[in-house]
N, C-alpha and C positions, 0 to 999 in steps of 0.2 A: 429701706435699709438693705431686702436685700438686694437689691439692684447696686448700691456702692457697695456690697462686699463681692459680688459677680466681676463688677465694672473694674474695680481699680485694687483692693485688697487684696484677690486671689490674683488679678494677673500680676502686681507684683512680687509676690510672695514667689511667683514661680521663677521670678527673673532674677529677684532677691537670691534665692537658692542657689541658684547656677553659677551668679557671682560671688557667693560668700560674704558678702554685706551683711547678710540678716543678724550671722552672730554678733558683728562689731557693732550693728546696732544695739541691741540688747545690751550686751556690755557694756556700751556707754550709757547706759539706763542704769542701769547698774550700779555701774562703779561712780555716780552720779556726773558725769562728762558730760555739762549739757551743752559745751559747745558743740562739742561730735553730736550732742543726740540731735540739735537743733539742726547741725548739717544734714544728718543725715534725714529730717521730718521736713527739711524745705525739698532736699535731696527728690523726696518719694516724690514730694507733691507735683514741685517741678515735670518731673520725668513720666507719673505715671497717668496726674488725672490732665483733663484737656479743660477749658476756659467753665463749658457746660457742665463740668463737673465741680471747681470750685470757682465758682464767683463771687463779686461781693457783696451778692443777694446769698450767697449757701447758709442755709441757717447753720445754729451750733449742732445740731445732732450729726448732721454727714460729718462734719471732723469729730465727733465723738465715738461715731461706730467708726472713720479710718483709723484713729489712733488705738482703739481697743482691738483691733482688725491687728493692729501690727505689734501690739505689748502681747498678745496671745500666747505668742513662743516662750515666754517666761513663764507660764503654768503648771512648772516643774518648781519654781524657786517660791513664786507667790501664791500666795491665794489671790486670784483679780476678782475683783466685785465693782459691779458699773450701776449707778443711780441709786442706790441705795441710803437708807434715812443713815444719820451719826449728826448727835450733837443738836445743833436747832436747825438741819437743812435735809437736803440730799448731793450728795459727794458727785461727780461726775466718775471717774475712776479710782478705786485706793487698790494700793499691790501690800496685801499682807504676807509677811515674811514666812516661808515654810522653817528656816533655818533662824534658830533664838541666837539673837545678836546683831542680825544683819537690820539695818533700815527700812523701815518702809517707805510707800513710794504712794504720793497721792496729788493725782493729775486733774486740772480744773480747765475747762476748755470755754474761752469765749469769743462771741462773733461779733463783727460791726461791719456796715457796710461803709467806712471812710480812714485810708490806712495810715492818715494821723494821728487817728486815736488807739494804734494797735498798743502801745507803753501803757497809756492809761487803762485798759480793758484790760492786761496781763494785770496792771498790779491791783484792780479791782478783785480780779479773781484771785489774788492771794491775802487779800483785804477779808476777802468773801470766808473763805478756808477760815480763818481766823474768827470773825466775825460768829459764826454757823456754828464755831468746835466741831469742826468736821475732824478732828485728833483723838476726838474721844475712841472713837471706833478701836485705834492704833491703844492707846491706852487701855482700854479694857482687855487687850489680847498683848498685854504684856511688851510692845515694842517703845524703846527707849526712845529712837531716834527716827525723824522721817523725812524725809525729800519732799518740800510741796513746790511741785511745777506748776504754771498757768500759761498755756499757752491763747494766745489770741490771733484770731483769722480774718483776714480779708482776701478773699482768695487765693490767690495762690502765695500772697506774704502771711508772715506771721512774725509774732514775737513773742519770745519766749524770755519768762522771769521764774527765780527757783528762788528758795528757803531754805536752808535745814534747821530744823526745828528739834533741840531735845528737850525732850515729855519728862516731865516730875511725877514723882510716884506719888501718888495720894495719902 
């Protein structure tokens, strides 16, 4: 872990910075934009890690610590919590809302070494989310509404599938 947040997290974060990308990422996390986000998550991967970094052996966790490597800047808006129990599972990332109103955000990342099964792996993992009640978490802290992404990796591709989900009050 921490050799990919050495490796590829911090050197983009510094390159991110320089060119002002990092905000409009975020943003598009945000403002739930997941074509921009997806642009911009093939974007990093593309540019920043090299073959050795993501292959289609990388298990799930190196995409779990990059993706949490680069939602971090948002720890002003969210509360982020990574692996943690909700529901009948554990959640890969959920972004709880500092701000009552806004959405939350909860990210399920999964891997496969064969990039025709990247659709079916994404919507496994929003199958999964559902599955789990990994919403509970969102619901007990009072958020209405929540973004669930699943991104799926095989190296350096990916595919990315979203939800927005609104939660009924018990």
């Amino acid at each position: 872990i921490g050799f990919v947040y050495d490796r590829i997290v911090s050197e983009w974060f510094s390159k991110a910075t320089r060119v002002g990308s990092y905000d409009s990422f975020v943003r598009s996390l945000m403002d739930g934009d997941m074509e921009r986000f997806e642009m911009y998550i093939t974007s990093y991967i593309m540019q920043s890690g090299s073959y050795f970094d993501f292959n289609k052996n990388t298990p799930e966790q190196v995409f779990h610590v990059f993706i949490l490597g680069l939602v971090v800047g948002l720890r002003g808006e969210y509360y982020i919590r990574s692996n943690q129990e909700s529901g009948l599972g554990r959640f890969d990332v959920v972004m709880l809302p500092k701000q009552s109103g806004r959405a939350g955000i909860l990210l399920e990342f999964k891997a496969t070494d064969d990039p025709k099964k990247l659709k079916a792996k994404a919507k496994e993992g929003l199958k999964q989310v559902k599955d789990k009640q990994y919403l509970e978490l969102f619901k007990q802290n009072g958020v209405k509404e929540v973004l669930a992404i699943c991104l799926a990796f095989c190296g350096k591709q990916l595919c990315l599938l979203s939800e927005k989900v609104l939660l009924e009050d018990k």
